[in-house]
N, C-alpha and C positions, 0 to 999 in steps of 0.2 A: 567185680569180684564180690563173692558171698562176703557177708555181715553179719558179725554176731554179737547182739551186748545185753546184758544183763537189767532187769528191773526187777523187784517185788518180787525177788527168788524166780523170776520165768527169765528164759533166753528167747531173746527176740532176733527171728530173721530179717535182712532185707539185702538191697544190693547198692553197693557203694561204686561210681563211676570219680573214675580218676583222669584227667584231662593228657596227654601229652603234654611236655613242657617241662621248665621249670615252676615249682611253687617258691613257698604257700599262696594259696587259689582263696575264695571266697567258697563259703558252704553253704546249700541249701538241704534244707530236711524237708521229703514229701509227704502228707500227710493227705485220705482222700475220704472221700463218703462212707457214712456208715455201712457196713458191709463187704466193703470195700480190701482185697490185695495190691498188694504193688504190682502183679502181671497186669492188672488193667493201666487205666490211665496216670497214677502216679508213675509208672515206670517209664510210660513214654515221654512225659512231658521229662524226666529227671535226666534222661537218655538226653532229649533236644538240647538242654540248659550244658549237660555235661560237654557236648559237641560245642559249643559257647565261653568254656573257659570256666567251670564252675564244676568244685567239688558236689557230686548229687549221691543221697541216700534217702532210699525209696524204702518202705519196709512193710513187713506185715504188722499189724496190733495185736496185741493179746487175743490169744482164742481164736484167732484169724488165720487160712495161709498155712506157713510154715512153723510160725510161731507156736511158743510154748501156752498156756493154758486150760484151765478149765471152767466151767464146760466150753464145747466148741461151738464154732458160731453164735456166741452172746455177747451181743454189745456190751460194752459196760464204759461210760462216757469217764468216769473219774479217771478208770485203769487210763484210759487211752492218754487222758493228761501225763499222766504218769510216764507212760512210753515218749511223748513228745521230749518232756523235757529230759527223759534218757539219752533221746537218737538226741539231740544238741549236743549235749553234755559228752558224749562219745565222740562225734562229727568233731567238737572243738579239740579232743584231745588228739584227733590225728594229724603226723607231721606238715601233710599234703596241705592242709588249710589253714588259714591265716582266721585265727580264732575270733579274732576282734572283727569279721566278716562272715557271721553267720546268719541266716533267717529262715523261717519256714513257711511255705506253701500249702496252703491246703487250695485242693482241687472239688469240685461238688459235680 
């Protein structure tokens, strides 16, 4: 399902995989290479984890993607910090996941 949470007055997209079952689940946040959306390899890997039993949220970063932004396509390394510990801090407050089982992946 689409994802939307807020930082630094920008709306960040990305996609939230929700397992079958009963929760709360353990949560991971994906995070990939400079340049980088979540249709590449964050999404797949968030995809595999999710089929595993594992709340996953893959996303775009500022300026990235779908996400909000200016300008586009510009790395910007702080922003990104920024967005990380957003997507946690969202991830943790959803019912599906067991907040005290959160971590994040970054992919290269």
């Amino acid at each position: 399902m689409k994802a939307e949470f807020a930082v630094d007055g920008l709306t960040l997209i990305g996609d939230l995989r929700v397992p079958d079952g009963a929760g709360p689940r353990p949560g991971l946040v994906f995070t990939g290479p400079f340049t980088g959306v979540r249709d590449q390899v964050t999404g797949l890997y968030a995809a595999r984890l999710a089929e595993r039993g594992y709340v996953t949220l893959s996303f775009d970063h500022r300026n990235w993607g779908e996400s909000g932004g200016q300008p586009r396509r510009h790395e910007d390394p702080q922003g990104k910090l920024h967005d990380l510990r957003a997507a946690v801090s969202w991830l943790r407050s959803r019912p599906e996941v067991d907040a005290e089982r959160v971590g994040v992946v970054g992919i290269c």
